[in-house]
VOMIRO-75222 format. One record per residue: x, y, z of N, C-alpha, C, O in turn; residue in one letter. Coordinates in pm, whole numbers, padded with zeros to 5 digits, always signed. Layout:
N
XYZXYZXYZXYZA
...
END
This chain:
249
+00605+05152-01603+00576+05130-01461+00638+04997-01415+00626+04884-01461X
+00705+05044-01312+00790+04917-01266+00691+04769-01184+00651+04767-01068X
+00679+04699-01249+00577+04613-01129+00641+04558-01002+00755+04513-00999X
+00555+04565-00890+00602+04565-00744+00625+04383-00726+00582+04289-00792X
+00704+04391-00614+00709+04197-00639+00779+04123-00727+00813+04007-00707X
+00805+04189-00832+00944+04116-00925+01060+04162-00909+01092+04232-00813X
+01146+04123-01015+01290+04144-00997+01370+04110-01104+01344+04015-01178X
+01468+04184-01115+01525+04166-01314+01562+04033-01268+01596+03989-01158X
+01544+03976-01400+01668+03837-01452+01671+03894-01592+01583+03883-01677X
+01837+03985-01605+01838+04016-01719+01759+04130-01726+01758+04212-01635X
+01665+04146-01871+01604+04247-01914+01452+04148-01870+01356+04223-01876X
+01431+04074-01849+01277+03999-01783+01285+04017-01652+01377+04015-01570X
+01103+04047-01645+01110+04070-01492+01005+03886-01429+00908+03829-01480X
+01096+03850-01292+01036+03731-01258+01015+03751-01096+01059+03855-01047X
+00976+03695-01044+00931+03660-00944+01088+03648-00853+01182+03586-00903X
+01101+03711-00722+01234+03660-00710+01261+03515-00661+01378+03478-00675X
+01181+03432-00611+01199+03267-00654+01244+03259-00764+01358+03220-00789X
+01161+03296-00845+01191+03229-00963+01338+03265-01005+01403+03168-01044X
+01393+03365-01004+01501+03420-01025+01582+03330-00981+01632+03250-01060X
+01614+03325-00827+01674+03262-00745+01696+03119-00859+01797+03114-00931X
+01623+03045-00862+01582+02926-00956+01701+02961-01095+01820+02927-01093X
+01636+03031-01200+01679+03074-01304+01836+03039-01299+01903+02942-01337X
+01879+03214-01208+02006+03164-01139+02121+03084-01142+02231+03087-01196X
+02046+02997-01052+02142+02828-01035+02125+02736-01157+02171+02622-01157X
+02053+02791-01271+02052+02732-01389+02120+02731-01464+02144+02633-01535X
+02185+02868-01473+02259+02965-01548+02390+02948-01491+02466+03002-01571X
+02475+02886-01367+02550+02880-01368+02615+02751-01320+02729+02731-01279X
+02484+02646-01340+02477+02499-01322+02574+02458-01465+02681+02397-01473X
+02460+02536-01603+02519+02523-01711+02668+02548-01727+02736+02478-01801X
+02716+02644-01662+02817+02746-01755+02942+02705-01674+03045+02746-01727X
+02965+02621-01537+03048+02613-01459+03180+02533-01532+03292+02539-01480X
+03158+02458-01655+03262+02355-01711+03342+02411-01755+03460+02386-01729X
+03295+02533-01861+03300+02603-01889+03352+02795-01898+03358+02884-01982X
+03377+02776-01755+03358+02902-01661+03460+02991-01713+03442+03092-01781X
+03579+02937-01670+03724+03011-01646+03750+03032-01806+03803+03140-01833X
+03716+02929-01934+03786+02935-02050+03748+03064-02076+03824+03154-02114X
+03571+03077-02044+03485+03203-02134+03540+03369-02070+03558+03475-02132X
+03554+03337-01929+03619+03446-01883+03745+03545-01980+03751+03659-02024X
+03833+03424-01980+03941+03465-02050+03904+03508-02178+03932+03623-02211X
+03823+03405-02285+03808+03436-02402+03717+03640-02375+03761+03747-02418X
+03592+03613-02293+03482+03739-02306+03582+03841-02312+03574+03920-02406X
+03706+03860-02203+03786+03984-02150+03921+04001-02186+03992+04083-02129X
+03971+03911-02302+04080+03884-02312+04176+03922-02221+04253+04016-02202X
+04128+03756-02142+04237+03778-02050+04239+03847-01882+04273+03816-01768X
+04161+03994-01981+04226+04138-01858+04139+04102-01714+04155+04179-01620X
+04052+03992-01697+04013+03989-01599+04059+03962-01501+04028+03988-01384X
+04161+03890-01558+04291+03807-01418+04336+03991-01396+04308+04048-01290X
+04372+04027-01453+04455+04197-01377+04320+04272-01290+04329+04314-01175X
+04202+04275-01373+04079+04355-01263+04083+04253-01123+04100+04305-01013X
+04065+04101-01135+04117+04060-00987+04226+04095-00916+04218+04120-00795X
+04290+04098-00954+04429+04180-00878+04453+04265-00809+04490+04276-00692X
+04415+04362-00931+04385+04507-00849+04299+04518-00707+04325+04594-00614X
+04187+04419-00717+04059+04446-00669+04143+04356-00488+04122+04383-00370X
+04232+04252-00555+04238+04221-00390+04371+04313-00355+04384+04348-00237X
+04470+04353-00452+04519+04493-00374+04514+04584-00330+04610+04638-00275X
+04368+04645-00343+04320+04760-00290+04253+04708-00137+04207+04782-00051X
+04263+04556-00132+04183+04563+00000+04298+04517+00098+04299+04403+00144X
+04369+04585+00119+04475+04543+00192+04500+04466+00280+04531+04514+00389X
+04496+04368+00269+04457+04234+00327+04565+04235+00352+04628+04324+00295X
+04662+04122+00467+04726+04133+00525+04757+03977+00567+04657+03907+00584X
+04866+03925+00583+04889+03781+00665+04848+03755+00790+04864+03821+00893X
+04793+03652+00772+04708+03612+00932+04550+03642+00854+04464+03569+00904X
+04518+03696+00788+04374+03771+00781+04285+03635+00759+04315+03517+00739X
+04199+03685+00768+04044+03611+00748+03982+03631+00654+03921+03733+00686X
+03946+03601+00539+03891+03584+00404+03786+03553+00364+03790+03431+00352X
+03671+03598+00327+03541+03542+00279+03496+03586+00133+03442+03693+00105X
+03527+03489+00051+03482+03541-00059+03422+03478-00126+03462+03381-00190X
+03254+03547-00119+03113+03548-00139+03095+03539-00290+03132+03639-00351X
+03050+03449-00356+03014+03382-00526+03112+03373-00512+03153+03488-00497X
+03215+03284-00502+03355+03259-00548+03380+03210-00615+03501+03196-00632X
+03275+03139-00716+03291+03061-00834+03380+03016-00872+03392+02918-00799X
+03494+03012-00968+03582+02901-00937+03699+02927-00909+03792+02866-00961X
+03721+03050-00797+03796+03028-00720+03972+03092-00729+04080+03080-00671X
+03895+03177-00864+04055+03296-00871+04087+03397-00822+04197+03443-00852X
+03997+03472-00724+03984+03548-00606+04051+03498-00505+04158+03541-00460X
+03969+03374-00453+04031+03292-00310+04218+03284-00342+04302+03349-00280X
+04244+03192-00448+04390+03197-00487+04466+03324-00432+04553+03327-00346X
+04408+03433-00507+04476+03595-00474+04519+03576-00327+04620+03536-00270X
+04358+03634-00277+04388+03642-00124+04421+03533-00027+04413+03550+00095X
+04468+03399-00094+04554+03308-00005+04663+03372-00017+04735+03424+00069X
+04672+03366-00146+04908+03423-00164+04895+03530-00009+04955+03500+00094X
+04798+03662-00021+04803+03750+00053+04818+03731+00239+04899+03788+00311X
+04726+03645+00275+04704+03627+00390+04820+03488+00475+04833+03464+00594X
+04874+03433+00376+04988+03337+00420+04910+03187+00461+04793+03152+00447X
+05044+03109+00525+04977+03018+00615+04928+03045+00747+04891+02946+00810X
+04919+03179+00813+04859+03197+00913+04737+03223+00879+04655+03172+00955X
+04683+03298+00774+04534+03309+00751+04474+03229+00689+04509+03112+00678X
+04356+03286+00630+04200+03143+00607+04145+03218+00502+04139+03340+00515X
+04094+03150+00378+03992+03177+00291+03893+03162+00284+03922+03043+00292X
+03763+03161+00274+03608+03100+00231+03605+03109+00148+03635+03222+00111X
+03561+02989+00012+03494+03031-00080+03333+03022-00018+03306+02942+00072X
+03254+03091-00062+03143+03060-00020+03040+03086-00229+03056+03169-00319X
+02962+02982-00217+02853+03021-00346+02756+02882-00301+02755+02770-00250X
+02643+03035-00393+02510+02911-00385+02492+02797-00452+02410+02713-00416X
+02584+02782-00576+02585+02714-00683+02670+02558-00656+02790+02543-00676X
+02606+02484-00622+02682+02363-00604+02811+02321-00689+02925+02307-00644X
+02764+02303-00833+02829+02299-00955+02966+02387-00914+03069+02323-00894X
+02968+02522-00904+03043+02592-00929+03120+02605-00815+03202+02692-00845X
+03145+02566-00690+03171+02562-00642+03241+02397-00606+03351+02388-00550X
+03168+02287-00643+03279+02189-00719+03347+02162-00784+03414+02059-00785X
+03348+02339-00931+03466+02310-01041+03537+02380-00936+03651+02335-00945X
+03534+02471-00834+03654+02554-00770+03728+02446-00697+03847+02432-00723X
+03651+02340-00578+03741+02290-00516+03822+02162-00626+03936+02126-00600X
+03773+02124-00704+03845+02052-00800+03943+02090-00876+04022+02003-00911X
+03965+02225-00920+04034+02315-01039+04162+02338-00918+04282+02338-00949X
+04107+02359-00764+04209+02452-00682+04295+02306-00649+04416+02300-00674X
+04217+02179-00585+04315+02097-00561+04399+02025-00663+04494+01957-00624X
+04366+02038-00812+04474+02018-00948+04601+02067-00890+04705+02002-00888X
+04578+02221-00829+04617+02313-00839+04786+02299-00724+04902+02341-00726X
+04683+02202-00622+04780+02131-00520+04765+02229-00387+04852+02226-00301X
+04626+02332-00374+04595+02447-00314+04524+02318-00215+04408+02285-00240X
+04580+02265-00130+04468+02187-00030+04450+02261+00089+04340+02251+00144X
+04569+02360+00159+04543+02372+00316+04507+02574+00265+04547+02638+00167X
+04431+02610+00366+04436+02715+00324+04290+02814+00330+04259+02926+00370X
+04227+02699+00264+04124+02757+00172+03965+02664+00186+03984+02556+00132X
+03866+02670+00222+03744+02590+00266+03641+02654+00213+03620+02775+00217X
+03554+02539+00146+03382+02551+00082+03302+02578+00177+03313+02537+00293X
+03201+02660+00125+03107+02633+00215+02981+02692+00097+02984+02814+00078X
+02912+02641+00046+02768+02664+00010+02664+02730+00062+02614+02672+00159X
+02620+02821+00035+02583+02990+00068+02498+03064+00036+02498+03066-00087X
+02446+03110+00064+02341+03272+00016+02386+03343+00044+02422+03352+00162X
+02416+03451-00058+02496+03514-00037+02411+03657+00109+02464+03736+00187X
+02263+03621+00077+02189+03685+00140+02148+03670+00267+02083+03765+00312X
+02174+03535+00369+02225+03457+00432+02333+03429+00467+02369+03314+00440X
+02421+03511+00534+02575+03386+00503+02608+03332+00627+02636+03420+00708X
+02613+03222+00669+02620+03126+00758+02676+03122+00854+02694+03024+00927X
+02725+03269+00873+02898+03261+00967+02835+03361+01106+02731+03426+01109X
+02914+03348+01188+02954+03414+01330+02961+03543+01265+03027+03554+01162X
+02867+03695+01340+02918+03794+01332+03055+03839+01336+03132+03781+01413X
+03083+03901+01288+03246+03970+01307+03380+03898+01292+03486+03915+01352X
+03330+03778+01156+03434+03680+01167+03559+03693+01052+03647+03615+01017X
+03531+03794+01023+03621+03815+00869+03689+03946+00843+03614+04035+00804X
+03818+03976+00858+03904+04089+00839+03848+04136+00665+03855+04251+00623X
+03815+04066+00617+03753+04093+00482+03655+04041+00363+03678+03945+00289X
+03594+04086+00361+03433+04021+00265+03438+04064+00122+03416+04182+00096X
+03461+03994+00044+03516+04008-00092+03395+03913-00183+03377+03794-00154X
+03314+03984-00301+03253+03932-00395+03290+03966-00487+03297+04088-00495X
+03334+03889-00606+03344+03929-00759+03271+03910-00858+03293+03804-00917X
+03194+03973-00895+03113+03942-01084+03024+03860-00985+03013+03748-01036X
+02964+03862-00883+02849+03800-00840+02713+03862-00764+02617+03803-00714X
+02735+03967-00772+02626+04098-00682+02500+04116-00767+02388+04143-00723X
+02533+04099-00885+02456+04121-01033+02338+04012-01016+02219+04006-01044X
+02452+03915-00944+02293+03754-00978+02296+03776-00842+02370+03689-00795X
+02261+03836-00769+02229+03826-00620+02068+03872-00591+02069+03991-00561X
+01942+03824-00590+01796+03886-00586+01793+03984-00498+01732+04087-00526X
+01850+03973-00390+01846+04126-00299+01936+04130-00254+01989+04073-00159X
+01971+04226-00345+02130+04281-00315+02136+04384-00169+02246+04418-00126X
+02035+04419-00112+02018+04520+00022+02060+04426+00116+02152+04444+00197X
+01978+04303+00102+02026+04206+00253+02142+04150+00194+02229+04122+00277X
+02174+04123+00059+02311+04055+00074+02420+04167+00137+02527+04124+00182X
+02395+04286+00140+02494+04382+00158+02490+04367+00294+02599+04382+00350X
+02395+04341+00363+02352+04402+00505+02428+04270+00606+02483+04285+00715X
+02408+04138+00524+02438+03982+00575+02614+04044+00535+02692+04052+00630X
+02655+04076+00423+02789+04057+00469+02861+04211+00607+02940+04201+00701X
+02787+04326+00554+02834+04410+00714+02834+04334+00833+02911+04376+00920X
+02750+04208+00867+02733+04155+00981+02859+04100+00957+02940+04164+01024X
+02914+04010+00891+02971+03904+00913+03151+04005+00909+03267+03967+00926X
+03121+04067+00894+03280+04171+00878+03348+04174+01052+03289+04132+01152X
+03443+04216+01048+03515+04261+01172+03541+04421+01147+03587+04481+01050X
+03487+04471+01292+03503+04644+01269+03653+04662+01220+03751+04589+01234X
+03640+04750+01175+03810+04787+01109+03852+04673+00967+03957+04680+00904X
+03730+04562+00937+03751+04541+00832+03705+04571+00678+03628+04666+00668X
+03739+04507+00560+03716+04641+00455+03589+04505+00373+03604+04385+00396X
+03490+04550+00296+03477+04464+00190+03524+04593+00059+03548+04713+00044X
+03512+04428-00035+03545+04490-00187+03469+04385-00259+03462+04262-00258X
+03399+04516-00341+03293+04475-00444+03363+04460-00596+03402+04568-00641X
+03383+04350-00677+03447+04394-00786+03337+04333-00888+03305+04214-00893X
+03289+04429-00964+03167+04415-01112+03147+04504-01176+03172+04620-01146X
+03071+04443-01337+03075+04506-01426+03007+04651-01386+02933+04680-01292X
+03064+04739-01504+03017+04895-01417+02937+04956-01542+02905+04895-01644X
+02910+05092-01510+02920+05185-01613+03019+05250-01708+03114+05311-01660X
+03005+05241-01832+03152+05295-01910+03103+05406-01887+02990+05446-01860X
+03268+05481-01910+03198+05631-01864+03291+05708-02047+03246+05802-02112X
+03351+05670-02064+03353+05674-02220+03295+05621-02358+03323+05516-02415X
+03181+05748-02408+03065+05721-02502+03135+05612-02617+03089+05502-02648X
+03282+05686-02678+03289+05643-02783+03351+05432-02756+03340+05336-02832X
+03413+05444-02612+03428+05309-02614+03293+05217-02540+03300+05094-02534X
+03158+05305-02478+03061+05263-02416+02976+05183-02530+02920+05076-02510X
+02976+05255-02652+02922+05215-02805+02978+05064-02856+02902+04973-02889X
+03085+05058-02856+03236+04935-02891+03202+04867-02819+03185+04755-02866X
+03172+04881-02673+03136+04727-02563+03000+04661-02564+02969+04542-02549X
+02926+04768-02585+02756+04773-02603+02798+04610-02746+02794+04490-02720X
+02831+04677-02885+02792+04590-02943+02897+04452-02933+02871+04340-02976X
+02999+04485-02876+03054+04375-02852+02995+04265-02715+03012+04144-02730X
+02965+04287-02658+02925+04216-02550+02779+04178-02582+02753+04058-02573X
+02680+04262-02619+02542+04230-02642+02551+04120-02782+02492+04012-02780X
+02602+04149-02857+02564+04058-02981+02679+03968-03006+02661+03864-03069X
+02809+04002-02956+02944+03875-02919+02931+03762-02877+02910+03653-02931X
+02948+03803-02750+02960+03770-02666+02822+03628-02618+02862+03531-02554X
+02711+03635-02647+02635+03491-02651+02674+03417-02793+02682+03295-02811X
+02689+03483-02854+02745+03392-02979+02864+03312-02966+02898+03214-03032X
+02943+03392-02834+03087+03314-02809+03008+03196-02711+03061+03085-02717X
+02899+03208-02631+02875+03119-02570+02834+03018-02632+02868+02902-02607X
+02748+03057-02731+02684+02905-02801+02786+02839-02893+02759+02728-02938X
+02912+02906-02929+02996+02852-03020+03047+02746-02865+03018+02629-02843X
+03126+02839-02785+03239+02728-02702+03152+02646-02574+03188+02535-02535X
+03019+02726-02511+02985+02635-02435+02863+02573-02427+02811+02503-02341X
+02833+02608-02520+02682+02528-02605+02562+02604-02546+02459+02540-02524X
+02567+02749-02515+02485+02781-02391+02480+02930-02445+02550+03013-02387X
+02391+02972-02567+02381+03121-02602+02291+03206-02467+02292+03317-02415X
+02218+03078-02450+02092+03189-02333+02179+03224-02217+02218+03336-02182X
+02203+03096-02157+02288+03162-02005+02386+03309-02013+02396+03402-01933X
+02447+03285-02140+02547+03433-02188+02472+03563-02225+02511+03670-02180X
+02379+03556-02297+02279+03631-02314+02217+03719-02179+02206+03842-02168X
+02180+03611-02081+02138+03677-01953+02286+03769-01884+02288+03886-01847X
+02375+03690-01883+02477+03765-01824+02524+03876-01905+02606+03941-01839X
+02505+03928-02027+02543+04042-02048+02366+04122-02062+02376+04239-02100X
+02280+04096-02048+02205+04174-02005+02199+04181-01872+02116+04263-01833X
+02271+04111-01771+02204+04135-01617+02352+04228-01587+02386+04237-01469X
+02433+04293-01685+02507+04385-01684+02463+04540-01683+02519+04629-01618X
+02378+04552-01748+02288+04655-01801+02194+04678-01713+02131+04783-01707X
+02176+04555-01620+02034+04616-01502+02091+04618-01375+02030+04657-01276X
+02223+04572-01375+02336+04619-01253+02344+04785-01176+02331+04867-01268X
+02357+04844-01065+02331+04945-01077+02508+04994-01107+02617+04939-01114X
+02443+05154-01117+02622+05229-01154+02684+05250-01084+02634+05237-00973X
+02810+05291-01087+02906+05321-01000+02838+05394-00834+02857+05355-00719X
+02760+05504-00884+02728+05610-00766+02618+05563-00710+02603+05591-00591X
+02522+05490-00772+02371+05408-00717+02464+05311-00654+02495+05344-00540X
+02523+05189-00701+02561+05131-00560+02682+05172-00457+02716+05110-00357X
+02731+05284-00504+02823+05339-00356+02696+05360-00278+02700+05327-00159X
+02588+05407-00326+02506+05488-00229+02438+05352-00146+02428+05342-00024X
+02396+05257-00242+02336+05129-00177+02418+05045-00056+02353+04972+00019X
+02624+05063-00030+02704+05005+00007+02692+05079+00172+02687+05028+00283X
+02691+05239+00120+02668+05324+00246+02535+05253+00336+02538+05213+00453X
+02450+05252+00265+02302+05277+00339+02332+05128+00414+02286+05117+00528X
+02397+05030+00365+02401+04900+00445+02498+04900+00553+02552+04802+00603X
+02515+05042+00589+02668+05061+00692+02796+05125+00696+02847+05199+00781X
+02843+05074+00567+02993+05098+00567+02991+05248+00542+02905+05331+00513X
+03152+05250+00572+03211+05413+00592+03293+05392+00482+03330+05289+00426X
+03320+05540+00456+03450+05587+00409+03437+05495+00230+03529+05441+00168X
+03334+05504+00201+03305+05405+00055+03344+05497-00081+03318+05610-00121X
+03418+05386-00125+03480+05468-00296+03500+05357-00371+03526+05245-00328X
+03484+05394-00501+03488+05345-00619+03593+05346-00695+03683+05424-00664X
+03608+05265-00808+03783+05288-00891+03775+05217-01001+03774+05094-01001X
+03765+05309-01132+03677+05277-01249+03777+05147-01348+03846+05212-01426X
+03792+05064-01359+03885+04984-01424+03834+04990-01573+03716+05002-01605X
+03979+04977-01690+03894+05004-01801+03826+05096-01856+03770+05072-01963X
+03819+05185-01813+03717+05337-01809+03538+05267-01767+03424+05273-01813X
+03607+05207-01658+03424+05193-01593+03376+05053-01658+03261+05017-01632X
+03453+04975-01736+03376+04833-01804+03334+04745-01668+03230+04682-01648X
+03437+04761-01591+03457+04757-01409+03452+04797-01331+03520+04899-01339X
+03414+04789-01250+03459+04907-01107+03484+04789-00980+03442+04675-00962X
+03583+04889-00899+03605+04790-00757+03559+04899-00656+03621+05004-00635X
+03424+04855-00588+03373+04920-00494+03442+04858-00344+03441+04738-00320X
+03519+04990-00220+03550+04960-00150+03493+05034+00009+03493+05155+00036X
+03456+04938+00085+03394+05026+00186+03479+04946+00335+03568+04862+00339X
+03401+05020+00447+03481+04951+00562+03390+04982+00690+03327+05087+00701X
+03391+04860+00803+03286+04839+00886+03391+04920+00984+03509+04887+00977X
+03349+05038+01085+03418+05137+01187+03295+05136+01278+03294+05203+01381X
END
């Protein structure tokens, strides 16, 4: 029996304060850290699932950009190349930390004009209705406590005729490689954390708050009910991913 009033963190159920809390703990820790583990968890292939995910949203020069958990900020990069010097990026995240390794990592980077912070809920988001040709979250929907109003806060903030794209971990839809990720990610994968970033728990939660993510067809159905039209899915990996795409008409 599910108890009323909580909310996963992971495979524990908490209070969604508390969550909220938890959260910004989990990626207070892990932000120094962020980009190496990426690469190491996915070898690599995550830079190509971003890719894909901002080519399918056909973003365009001149466009308007909001991209919601942007953590540190290899999304925003994409859809700058895409949108030129006539268009605009947001990073937007709740996470202070992580959103100071982005603007720090991006201006190394020599990325100064272009691209602007702004600190966020994702459930909340701070902006003018109808201000964004496109609303883009990656690997961040998972740590979001209510994912209904975060869905509902970004339909507001869209421009009709614009698209969002959801890109996160999914359902494998192949048993014999669903088995291979199961034990690689559940019993790896925090061990890779406590080896490189001193932090088995924070990794631990993130590959269980994989598992309480919903699937491919539960959140198309959750993307619809918040508005959007014309919503489809596109299994990366055989489903280790998916890039959910919908559009405000």
């Amino acid at each position: 029996m599910i108890d009323a009033g909580y909310t996963d963190f992971g495979f524990k159920r908490v209070s969604p304060g508390h969550k909220a809390s938890l959260v910004t703990d989990v990626f207070s820790s892990v932000a120094s850290d962020y980009d190496l583990m990426n690469d190491l968890m996915s070898f690599g292939i995550h830079r190509l699932w971003k890719r894909y995910a901002v080519h399918i949203s056909h973003v365009r020069r001149a466009a308007r950009v909001l991209d919601v958990a942007g953590g540190t900020g290899d999304m925003s990069v994409l859809y700058r190349d895409k949108v030129g010097s006539e268009g605009s990026v947001i990073i937007s995240d709740i996470n202070a930390s992580m959103l100071a390794n982005a603007r720090s990592r991006l201006f190394d980077k020599g990325l100064i004009n272009g691209i602007d912070y702004v600190r966020a809920d994702a459930e909340c988001l701070p902006f003018a209705s109808c201000s964004f040709d496109c609303v883009s979250i990656a690997f961040g929907l998972r740590n979001v406590t209510d994912k209904a109003r975060a869905l509902a806060s970004m339909y507001d903030k869209l421009k009709y005729g614009g698209s969002i794209i959801i890109l996160e971990f999914s359902n494998v839809v192949l048993p014999l490689l669903k088995k291979i990720y199961d034990n690689y990610s559940l019993k790896l994968i925090p061990k890779l954390g406590e080896i490189i970033a001193k932090d088995k728990d924070s990794y631990q939660y993130l590959v269980e708050s994989i598992r309480m993510h919903p699937d491919q067809e539960t959140l198309k159905a959750m993307v619809e009910s918040a508005g959007f039209s014309n919503v489809s899915y596109f299994n990366l990996s055989a489903g280790i991913v998916a890039v959910h795409r919908g559009y405000k008409l």
